[in-house]
N, C-alpha and C positions, 0 to 999 in steps of 0.2 A: 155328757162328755162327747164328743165330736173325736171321730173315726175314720177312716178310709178305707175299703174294704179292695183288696186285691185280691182277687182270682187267680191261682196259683196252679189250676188245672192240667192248661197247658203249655205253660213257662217251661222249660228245665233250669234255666237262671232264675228264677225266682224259689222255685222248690228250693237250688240253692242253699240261696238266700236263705231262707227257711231254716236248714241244717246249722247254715253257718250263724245264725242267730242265736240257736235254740237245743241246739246241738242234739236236732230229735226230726223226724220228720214227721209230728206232729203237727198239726192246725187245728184251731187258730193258735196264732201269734199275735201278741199285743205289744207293742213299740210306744213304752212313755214317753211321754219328753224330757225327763231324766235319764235317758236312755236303761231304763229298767226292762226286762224283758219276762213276759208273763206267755205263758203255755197251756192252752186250756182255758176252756170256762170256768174249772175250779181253781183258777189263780198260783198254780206252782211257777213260781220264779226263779230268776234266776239272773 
């Protein structure tokens, strides 16, 4: 599977992003192209 990996370090818009995706300021984030939205390595979606 083919990924893109954004560094979200030092962003404050992409942290964000983050929130508003995942509604957590956890990472990673994973962005399907179903626009499915996965949290974590152990796969809690959402």
């Amino acid at each position: 599977m083919d990924f893109e990996e954004i560094p979200v370090d030092d962003e404050a818009a992409l942290q964000r992003r983050v929130i508003a995706l995942s509604g957590q300021n956890t990472v990673p984030v994973f962005v399907h192209p179903d626009g499915c939205v996965e949290v974590g390595f152990e796969g809690e979606t959402g």
